[in-house]
GULUMLUM-405254 format. One line per field, with one value per residue: residue number from 1; residue in one letter; x, y, z of N, C-alpha, C in turn. Coordinates in pm, whole numbers, plus 50000, padded with zeros to 5 digits. Example, Ala and Ser with C-alpha at 12.3 -4.5 7.8 and 13.67 -1.06 7.14 Angstrom:
// GULUMLUM-405254
resi = c(1,2) $
resn = c(a,s) $
nx = c(51319,51285) $
ny = c(49431,49775) $
nz = c(50780,50708) $
cax = c(51230,51367) $
cay = c(49550,49894) $
caz = c(50780,50714) $
cx = c(51320,51290) $
cy = c(49670,50003) $
cz = c(50780,50787) $
***
This chain:
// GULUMLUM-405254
resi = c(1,2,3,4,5,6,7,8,9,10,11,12,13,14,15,16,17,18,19,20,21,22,23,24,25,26,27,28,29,30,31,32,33,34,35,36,37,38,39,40,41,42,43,44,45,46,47,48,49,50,51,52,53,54,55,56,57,58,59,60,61,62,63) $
resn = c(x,x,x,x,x,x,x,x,x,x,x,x,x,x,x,x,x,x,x,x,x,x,x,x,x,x,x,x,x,x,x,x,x,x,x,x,x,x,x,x,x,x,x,x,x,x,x,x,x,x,x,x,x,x,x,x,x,x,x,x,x,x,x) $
nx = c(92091,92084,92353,92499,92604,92737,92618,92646,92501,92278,92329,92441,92680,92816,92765,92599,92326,92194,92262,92180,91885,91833,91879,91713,91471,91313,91246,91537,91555,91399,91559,91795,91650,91565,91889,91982,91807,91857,92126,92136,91945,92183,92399,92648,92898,92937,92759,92878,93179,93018,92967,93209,93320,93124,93155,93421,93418,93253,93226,93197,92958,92923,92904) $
ny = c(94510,94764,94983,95143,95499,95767,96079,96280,96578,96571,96655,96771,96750,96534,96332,96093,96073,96134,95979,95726,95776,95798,95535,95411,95544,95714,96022,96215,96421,96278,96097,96214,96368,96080,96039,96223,96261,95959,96040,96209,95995,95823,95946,96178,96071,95760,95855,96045,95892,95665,95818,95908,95697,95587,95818,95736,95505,95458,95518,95777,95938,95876,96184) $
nz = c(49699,49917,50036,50317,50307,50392,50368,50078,50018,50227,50477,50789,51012,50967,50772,50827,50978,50790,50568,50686,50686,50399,50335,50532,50376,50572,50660,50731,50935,51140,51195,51298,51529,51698,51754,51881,52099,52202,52247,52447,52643,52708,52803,52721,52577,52547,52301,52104,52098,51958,51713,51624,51518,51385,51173,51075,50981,50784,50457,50227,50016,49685,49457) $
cax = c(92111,92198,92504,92518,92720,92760,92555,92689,92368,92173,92435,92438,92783,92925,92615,92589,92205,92144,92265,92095,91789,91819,91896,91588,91343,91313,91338,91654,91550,91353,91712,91890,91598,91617,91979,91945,91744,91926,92281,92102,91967,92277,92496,92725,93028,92897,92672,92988,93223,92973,92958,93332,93354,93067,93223,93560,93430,93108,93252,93135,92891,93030,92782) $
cay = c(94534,94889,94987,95302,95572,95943,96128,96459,96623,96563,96677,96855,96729,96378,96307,96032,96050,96161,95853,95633,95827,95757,95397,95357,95599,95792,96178,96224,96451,96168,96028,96333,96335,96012,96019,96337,96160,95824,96090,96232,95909,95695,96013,96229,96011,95709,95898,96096,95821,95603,95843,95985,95528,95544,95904,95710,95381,95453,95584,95890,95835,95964,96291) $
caz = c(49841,49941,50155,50432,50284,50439,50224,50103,50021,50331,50598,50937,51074,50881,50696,50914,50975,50627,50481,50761,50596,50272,50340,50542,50309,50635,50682,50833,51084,51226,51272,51385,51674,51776,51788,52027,52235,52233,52317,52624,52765,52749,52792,52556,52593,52393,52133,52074,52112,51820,51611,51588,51509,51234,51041,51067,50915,50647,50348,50206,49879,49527,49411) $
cx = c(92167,92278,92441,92629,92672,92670,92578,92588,92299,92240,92412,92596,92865,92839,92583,92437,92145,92172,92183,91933,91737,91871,91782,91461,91297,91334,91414,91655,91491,91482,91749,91793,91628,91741,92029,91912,91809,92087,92250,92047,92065,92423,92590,92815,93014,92849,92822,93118,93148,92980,93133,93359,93263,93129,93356,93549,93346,93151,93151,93065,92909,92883,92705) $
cy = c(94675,94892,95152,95379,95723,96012,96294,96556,96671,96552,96796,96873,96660,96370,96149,95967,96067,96063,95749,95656,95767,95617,95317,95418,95637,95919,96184,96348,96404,96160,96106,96314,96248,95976,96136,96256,96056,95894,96087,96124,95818,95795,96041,96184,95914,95703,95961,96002,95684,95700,95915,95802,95565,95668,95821,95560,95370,95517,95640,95825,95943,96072,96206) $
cz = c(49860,50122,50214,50373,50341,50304,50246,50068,50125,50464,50681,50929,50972,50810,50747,50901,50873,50546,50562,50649,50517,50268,50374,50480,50430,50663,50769,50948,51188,51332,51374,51529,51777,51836,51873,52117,52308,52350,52468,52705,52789,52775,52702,52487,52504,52266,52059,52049,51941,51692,51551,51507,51351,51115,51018,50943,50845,50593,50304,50017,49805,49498,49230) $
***
């Protein structure tokens, strides 16, 4: 079973979408897009607001 970890490799910001990525065998700028997209239609407050929640609580993955 694999787990979601921050991936330090494949980082912008938190590595956030870069471990989503490599969890789903997705290019993570898929992610990064859709999670643009998703910020601006539900506004900046909850994309910003989830993701300050998921860097705080997905441990970072060992090199």
């Amino acid at each position: 079973m694999k787990k979601l970890y921050r991936s330090p490799n494949n980082m912008k910001i938190a590595g956030i979408c870069g471990g989503l990525g490599e969890l789903m065998d997705v290019d993570p700028t898929i992610i990064r897009l859709a999670v643009v997209i998703l910020g601006i239609a539900t506004g900046f407050v909850p994309f910003f607001v989830g993701y300050l929640v998921a860097w705080w609580i997905v441990p970072k993955a060992k090199e």
